[in-house]
C-alpha positions, -999 to +999 in steps of 0.1 A: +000+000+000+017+034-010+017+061+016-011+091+016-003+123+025-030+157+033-016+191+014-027+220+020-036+237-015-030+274-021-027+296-047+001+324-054-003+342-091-029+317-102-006+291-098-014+259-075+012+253-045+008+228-016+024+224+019+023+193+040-006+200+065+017+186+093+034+220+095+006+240+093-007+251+122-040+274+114-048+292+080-059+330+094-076+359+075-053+385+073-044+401+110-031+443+110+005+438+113+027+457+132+061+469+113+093+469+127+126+489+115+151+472+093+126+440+087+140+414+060+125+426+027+103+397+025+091+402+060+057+422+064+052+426+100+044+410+131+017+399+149+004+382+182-012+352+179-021+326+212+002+344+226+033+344+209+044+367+185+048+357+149+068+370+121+050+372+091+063+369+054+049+378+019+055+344+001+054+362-029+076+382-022+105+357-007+099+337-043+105+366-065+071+363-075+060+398-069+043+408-039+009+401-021-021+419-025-047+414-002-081+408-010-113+390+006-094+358-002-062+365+012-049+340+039-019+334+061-010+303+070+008+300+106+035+277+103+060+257+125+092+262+110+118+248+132+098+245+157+089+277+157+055+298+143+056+317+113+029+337+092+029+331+054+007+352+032-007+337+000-032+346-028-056+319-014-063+292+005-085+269-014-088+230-001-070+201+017-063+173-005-050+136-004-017+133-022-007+097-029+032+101-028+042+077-058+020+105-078+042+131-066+070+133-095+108+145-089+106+187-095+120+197-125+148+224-133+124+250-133+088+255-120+072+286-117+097+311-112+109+294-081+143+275-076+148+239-077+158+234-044+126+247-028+106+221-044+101+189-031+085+174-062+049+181-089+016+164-082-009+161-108-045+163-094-076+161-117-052+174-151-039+208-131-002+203-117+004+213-084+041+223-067+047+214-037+074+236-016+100+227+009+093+253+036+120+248+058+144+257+029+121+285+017+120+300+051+151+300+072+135+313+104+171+327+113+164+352+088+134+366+101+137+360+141+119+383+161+133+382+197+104+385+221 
């Protein structure tokens, strides 16, 4: 029996991305963020959330993808990145899905603007291809710690 894994689905520039659902720990609407002075250029703000504070970054942004604008559909997804919480903002969240992980294909040079290494391999669900990112190498929660 080959192993099943949940995803969560989001979209950045119309394109579909997925996230193991292990690290996520919420998906939010989008909080007022406080900014702080000489932030990481990727990083929007923080905010306070169950009581800890939590770095937020545009996803868009950190990919070179262009940055986020909100709408009624724009979501942040609190992450635990090295075992610590992090606030993602993407286009949209949009479902949780099963991925069976012999569908999941190697990632190939290129993919959507983003490098390589941040991809852990392409699903295809129902004809539409989905990319599914390595967080912990896209966010390096050194580079946007916020001592508390």
């Amino acid at each position: 029996m080959s192993d099943v894994s949940k995803y969560i689905i989001f979209q950045l520039n119309h394109e579909r991305f997925a996230i193991n659902i292990q690290q996520v720990r919420s998906i939010e609407k989008m909080p007022e963020l406080t900014t702080m002075p000489q932030m990481p250029k990727a990083m929007k703000g923080i905010f306070e959330l169950r009581g800890a504070i939590t770095p937020v970054i545009d996803l868009k942004e950190k990919l070179e993808m262009g940055l986020a604008e909100q709408t009624e559909e724009t979501r942040l997804l609190v992450l635990t990145i090295d075992g610590k919480q992090l606030g993602v903002i993407v286009d949209k969240a949009t479902e949780v899905v099963d991925l069976n992980e012999e569908t999941i294909e190697p990632p190939p040079e290129m993919v959507a603007n983003v490098e390589r290494e941040y991809i852990t391999g392409v699903a295809n669900q129902e004809g539409q291809l989905i990319v599914i990112l390595d967080l912990d190498r896209v966010l390096d929660y050194e580079e946007f710690n916020v001592k508390s």
